[in-house]
C-alpha positions as a printed NumPy array, in Angstrom:
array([[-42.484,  21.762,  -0.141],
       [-41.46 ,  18.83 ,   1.652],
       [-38.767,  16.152,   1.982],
       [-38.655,  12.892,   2.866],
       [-35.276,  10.496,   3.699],
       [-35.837,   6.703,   3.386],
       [-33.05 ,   4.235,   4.213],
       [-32.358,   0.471,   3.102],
       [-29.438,  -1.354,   3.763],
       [-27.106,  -3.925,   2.552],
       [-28.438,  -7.629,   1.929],
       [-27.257, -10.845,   1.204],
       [-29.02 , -13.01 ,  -1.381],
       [-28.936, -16.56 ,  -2.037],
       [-27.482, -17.149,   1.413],
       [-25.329, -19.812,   0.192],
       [-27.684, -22.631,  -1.714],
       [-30.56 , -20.564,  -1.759],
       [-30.22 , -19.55 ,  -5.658],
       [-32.774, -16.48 ,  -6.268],
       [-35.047, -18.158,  -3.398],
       [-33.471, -16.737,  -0.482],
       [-31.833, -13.496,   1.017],
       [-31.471, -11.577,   4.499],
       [-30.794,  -7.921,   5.381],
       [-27.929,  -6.312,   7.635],
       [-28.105,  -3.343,   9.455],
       [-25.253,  -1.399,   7.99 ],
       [-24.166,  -0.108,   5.327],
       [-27.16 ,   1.174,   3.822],
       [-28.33 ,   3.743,   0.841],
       [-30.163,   7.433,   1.631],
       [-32.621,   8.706,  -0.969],
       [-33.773,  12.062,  -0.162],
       [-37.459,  13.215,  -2.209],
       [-38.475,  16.799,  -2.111],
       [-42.005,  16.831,  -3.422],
       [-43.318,  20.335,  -5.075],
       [-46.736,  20.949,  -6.277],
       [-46.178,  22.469,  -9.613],
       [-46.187,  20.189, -12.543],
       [-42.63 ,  20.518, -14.57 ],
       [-42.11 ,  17.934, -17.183],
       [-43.742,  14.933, -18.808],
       [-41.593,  13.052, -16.623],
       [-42.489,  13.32 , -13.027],
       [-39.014,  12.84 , -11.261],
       [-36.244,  14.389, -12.042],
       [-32.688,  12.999, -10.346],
       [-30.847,  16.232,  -8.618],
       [-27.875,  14.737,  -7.938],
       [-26.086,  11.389,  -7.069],
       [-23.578,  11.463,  -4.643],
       [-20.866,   8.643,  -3.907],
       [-21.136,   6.328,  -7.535],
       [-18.489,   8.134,  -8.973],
       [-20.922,   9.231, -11.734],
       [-21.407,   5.699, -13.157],
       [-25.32 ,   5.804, -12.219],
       [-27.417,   7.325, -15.055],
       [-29.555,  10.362, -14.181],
       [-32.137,   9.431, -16.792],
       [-34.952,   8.897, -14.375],
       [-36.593,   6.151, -16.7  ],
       [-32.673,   4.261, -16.361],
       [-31.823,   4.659, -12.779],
       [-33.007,   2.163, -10.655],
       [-33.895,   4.501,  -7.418],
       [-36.076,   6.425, -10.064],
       [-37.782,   3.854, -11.822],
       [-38.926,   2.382,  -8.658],
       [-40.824,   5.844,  -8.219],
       [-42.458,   6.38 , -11.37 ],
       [-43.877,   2.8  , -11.029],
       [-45.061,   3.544,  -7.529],
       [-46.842,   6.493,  -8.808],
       [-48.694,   4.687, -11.528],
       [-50.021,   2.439,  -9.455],
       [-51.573,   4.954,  -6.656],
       [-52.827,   6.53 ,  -9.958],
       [-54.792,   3.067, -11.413],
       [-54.785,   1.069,  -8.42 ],
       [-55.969,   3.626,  -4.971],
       [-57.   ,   6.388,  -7.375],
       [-55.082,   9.074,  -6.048],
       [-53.616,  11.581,  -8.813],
       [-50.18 ,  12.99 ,  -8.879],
       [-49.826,  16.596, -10.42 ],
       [-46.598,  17.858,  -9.171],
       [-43.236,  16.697,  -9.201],
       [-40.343,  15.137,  -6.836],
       [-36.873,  15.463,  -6.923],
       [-34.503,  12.894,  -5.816],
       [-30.675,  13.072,  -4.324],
       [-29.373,  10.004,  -3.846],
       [-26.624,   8.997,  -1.556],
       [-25.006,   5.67 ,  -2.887],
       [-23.046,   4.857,   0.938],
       [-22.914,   0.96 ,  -0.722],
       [-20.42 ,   0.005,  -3.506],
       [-21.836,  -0.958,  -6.875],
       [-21.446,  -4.272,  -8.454],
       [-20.409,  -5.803,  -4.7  ],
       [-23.164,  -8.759,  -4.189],
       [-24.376,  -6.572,  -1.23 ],
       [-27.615,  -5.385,  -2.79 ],
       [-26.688,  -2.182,  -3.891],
       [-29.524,  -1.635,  -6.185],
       [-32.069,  -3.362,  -4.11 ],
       [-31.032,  -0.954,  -1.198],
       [-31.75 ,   2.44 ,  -3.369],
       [-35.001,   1.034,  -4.509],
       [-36.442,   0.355,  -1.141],
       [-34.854,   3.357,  -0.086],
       [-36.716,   5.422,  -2.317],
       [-40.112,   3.762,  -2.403],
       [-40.21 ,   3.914,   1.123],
       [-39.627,   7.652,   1.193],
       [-42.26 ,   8.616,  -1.688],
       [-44.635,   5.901,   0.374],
       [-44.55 ,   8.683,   3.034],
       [-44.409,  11.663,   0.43 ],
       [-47.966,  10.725,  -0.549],
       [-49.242,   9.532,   2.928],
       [-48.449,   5.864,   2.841],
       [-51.008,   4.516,   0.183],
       [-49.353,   1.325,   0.147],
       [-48.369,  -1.162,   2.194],
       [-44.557,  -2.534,   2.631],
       [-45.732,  -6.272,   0.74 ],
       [-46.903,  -3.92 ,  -1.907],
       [-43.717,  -1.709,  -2.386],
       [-41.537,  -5.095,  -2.701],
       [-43.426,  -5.451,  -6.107],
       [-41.924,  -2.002,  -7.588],
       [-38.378,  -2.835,  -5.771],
       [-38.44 ,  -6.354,  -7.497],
       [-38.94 ,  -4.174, -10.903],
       [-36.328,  -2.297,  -9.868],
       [-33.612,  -4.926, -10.041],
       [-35.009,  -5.583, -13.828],
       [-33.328,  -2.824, -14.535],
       [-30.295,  -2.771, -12.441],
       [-29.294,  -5.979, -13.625],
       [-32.007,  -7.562, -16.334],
       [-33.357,  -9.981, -13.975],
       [-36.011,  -9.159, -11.522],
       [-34.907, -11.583,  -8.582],
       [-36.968, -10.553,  -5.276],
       [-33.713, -12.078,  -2.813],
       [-32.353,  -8.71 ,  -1.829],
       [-35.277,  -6.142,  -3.111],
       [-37.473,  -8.228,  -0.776],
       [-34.915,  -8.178,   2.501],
       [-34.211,  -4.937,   1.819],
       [-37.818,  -3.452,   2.353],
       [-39.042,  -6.005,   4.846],
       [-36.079,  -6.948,   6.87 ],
       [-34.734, -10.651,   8.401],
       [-34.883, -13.623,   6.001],
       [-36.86 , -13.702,   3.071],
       [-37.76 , -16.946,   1.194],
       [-39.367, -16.665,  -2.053],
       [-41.63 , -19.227,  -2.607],
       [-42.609, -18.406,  -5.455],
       [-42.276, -15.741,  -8.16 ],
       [-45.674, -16.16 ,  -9.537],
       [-47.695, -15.341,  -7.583],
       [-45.127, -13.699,  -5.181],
       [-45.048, -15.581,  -2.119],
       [-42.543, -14.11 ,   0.412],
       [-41.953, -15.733,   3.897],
       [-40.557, -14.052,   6.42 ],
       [-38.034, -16.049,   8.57 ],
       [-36.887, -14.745,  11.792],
       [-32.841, -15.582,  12.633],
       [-31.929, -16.638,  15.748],
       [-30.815, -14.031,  18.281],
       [-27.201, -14.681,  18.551],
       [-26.712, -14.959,  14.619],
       [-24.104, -12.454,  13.557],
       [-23.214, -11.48 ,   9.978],
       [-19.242, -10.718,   8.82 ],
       [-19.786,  -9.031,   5.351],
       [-16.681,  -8.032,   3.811],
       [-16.095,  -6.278,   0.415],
       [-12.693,  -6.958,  -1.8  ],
       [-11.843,  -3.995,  -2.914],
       [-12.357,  -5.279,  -6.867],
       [-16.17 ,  -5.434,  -9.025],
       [-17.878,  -8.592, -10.58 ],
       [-20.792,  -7.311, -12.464],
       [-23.935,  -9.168, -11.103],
       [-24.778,  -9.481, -15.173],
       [-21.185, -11.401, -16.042],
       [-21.385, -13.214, -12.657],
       [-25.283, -14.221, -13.706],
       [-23.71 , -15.77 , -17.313],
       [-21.277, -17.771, -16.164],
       [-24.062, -20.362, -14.486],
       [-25.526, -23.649, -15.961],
       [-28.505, -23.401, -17.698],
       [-29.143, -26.699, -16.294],
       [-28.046, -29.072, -13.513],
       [-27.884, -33.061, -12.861],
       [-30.331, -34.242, -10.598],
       [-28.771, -35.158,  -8.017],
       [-26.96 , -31.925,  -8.135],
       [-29.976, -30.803,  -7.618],
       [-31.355, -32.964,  -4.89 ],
       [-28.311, -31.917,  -2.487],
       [-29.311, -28.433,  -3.002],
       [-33.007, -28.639,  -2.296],
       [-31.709, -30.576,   1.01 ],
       [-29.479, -27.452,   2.232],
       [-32.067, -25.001,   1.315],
       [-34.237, -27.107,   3.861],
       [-32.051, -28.119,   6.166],
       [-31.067, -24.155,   6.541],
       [-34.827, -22.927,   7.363],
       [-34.971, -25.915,   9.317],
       [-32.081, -24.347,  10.789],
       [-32.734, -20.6  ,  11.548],
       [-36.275, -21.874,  12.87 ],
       [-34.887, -23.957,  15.403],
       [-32.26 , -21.346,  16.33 ],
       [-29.859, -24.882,  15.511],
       [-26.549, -23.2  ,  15.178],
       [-24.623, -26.17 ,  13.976],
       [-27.22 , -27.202,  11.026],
       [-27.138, -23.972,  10.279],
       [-23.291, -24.468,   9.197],
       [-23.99 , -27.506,   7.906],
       [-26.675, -26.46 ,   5.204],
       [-24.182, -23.301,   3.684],
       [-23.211, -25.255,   0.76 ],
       [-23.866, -23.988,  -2.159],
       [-23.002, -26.791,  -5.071],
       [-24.778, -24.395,  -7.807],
       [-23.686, -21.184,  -7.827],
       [-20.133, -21.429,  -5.827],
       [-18.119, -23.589,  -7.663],
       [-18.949, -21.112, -11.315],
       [-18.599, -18.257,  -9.443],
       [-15.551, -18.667,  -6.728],
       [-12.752, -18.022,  -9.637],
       [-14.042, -14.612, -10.184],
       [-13.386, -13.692,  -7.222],
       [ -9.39 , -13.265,  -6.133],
       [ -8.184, -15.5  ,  -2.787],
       [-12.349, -16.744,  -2.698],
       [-10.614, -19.847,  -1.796],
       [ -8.607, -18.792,   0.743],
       [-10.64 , -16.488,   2.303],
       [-13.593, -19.124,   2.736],
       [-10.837, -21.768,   4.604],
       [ -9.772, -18.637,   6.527],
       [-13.173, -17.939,   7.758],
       [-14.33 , -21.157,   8.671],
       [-10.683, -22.241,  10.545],
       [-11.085, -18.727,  12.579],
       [-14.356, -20.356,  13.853],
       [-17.147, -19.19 ,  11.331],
       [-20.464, -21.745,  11.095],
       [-20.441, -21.341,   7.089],
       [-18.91 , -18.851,   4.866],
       [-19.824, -18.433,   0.58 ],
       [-20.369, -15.605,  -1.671],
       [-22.793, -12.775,  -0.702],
       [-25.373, -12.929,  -3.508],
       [-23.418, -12.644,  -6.667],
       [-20.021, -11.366,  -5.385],
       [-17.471, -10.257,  -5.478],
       [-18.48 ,  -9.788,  -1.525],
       [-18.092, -12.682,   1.112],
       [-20.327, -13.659,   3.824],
       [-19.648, -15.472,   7.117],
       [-22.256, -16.606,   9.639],
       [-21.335, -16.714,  13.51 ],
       [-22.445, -17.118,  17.036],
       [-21.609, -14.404,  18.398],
       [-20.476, -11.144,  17.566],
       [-17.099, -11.204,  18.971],
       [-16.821, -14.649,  17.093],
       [-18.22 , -12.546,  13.922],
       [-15.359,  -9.765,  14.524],
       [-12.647, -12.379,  14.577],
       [-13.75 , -14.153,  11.449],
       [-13.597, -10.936,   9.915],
       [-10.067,  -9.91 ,  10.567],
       [ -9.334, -13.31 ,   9.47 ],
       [-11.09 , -13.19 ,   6.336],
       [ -9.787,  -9.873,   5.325],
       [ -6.102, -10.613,   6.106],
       [ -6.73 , -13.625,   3.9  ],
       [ -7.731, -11.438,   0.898],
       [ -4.864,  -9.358,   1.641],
       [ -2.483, -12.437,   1.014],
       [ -4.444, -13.744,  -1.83 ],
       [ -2.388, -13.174,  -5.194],
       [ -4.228, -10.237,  -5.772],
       [ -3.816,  -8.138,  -2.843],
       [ -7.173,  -7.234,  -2.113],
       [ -7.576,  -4.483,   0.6  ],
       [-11.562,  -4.519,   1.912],
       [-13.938,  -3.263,   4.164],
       [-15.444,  -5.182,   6.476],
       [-19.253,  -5.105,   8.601],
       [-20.274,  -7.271,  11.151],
       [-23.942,  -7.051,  11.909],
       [-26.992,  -8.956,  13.706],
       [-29.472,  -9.522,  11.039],
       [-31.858,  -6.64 ,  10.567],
       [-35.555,  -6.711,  11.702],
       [-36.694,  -3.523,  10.587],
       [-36.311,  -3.62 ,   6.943],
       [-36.098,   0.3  ,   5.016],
       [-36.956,   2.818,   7.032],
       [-37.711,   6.499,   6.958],
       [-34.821,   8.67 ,   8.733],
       [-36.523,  11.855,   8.74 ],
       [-39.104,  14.403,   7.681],
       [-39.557,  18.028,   6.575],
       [-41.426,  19.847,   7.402]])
């Protein structure tokens, strides 16, 4: 018998105006999966979900439904067809949800990568990271109905990830500049990423869409050249934001708070209800954060939240341990 703990943590997609196209990991918070391979065959099914600890038992434990599961079973099909290695026995899986659900921090995408990178190393690392991003894009096809590769991708391969395309899948790997600090913080309220997806235009104006393509730019342009102030400049979103900002409580409010307590940018982290700041520094980073959470806590709503302030993560989901 042995076990196997992978870890992924919290992303960010769309990083302001990059719809779908663009996303970056943090280092913390992050999801656990825990896989216990045994070598006698049980079921049809070959993972079974032990126990799920910290969703409040809204996850399904229908391995075929969950997306930490699914992710797994996928992985194993392909080492079957693909690298021709057989599977005969069978895994459990005890997951440890440490990230809040429907939060726009890449909850699901986090568990996925989690859990493919622990059953990677459960069968001696067949596959390659750029091949596991495949099954975690899957993954968030059934978290959510749309399989979007802007926080499965960060979330197994770290730093920014810009998707050039979806088909083929054409990641780039971006890496920030070494001051650039991330404030995440979490309203204590859910917007499902579903709702939040159906509330967009199913098409824009031109020009509309001509500013975006220019911020999208201008912020690689940005990170590349470690240009702090375009940086700022290129978080507008003019796509997304303005559907989405009145589903989330004091979104308003919080944004002016971050950027008058000094923040380069501040928008919605990936579909919400979570908001993202970018800073300079980390103590800059800390203050926007008190800022932004005492703003949420005088919105109408009285949000209380939790609050992370991070340097972007380089190391993508990891393994934390293994038995024996």
């Amino acid at each position: 018998m042995k076990t196997v703990t992978g870890f992924a943590s919290a992303t960010v997609g769309n990083v302001a105006c990059g719809f779908d196209v663009l996303g970056f990991a943090i280092t913390e918070p992050g999801d656990e999966v825990v896989l216990t391979l045994h070598d006698e065959h049980r079921s049809d099914c070959p993972v079974s979900i032990t126990s799920i600890i910290g969703d409040g038992g809204a996850l399904p434990l229908d391995p075929k439904k969950n997306t930490s599961s699914f992710v797994v079973l996928k992985f194993l099909e392909y080492i079957r067809t693909t690298k021709g290695i057989a599977f005969d026995g069978h895994i459990d899986l005890l997951l440890k949800k440490n990230l809040p659900l429907s939060s726009g921090m890449g909850s699901s995408a986090a568990s996925a990568a989690a859990a493919l990178v622990a059953a990677n190393e459960l069968l001696g690392s067949p596959c390659s990271k750029m091949e596991l991003v495949h099954f975690a894009i899957e993954g968030e096809r059934v978290a959510c109905g749309s399989a979007h590769a802007d926080n499965a991708a960060p979330a197994m391969l770290g730093n920014f990830i810009l998707i050039r395309s979806y088909s083929p899948l054409d990641l780039i790997t971006i890496r920030p500049p070494a001051n650039l600090f991330c404030t995440l913080v979490h309203p204590h309220t859910e917007l499902k990423t579903s709702f939040a997806r159906s509330v967009l235009p199913k098409s824009i104006p031109l020009s509309t869409a001509t500013q975006q393509w220019g911020n999208v730019g201008a912020l690689v342009a940005g990170l590349l050249m470690e240009d702090y102030d375009l940086i700022g400049r290129a978080l507008v979103d003019v796509v997304a934001e303005p559907k989405r900002a009145p589903l989330i409580p004091g979104f308003t409010e919080v944004k002016r708070a971050a950027l008058d307590s000094g923040a380069l940018g501040c928008s919605i982290a990936g579909s919400g209800p979570s908001v993202f700041a970018f800073s300079a520094s980390r103590q800059a980073a800390e203050t926007v954060g008190a800022a932004m959470q005492e703003a949420f806590l005088c919105s109408k709503a009285a949000l209380a939240s939790d609050m992370w302030v991070s340097p972007i993560c380089s190391q993508g989901a990891r393994i934390l341990s293994t038995t024996p």
